[in-house]
N, C-alpha and C positions, 0 to 999 in steps of 0.2 A: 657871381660865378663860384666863389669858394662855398656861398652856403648851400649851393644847387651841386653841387659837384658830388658823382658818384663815388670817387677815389677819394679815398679817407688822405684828408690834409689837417698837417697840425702848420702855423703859423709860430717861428721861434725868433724870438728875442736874440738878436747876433753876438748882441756885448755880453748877456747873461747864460744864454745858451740854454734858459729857458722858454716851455711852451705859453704863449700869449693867447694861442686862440684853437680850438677845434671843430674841423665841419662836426654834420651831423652823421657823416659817413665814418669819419674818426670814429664818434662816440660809439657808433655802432661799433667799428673793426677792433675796438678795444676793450670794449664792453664798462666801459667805466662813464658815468657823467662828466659834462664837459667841463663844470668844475674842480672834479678830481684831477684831470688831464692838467688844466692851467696852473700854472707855477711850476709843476714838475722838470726835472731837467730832461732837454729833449735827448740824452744820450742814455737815457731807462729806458727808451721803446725803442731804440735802434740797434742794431748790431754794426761796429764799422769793419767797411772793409781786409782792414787789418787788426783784427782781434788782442794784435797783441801790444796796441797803443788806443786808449779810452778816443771816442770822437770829443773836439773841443772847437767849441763855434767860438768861444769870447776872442773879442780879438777881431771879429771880421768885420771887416771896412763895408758900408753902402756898395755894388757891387762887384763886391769880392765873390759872392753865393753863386751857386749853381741854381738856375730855374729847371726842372722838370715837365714837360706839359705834356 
């Protein structure tokens, strides 16, 4: 399903807050290969809701996350 999926998903590492994995709709919506994308921290291609504190995943427990579908 993640590699069939139209909607660009990146796959992020919770303790590191790094990206682990990108569809291939990612790669498209970013335009960068998916190797460029992994390791990166995933808070470089998001914007948080409150701009005026960074987004920070380390720290989050097995489901603490939010799913999206």
């Amino acid at each position: 399903m993640f590699e069939r999926s139209r909607a660009p998903q990146l796959l992020v590492d919770g303790r590191e807050g790094t990206i682990v994995a990108a569809n291939p709709a990612a790669v498209a919506f970013h335009g960068l290969p998916a190797a460029a994308l992994v390791g990166q921290p995933f808070s470089r291609f998001v914007v948080a809701s409150d701009a005026s504190e960074p987004l920070d995943l380390r720290g989050l427990e097995p489901g603490q996350g939010r799913r999206f579908e």
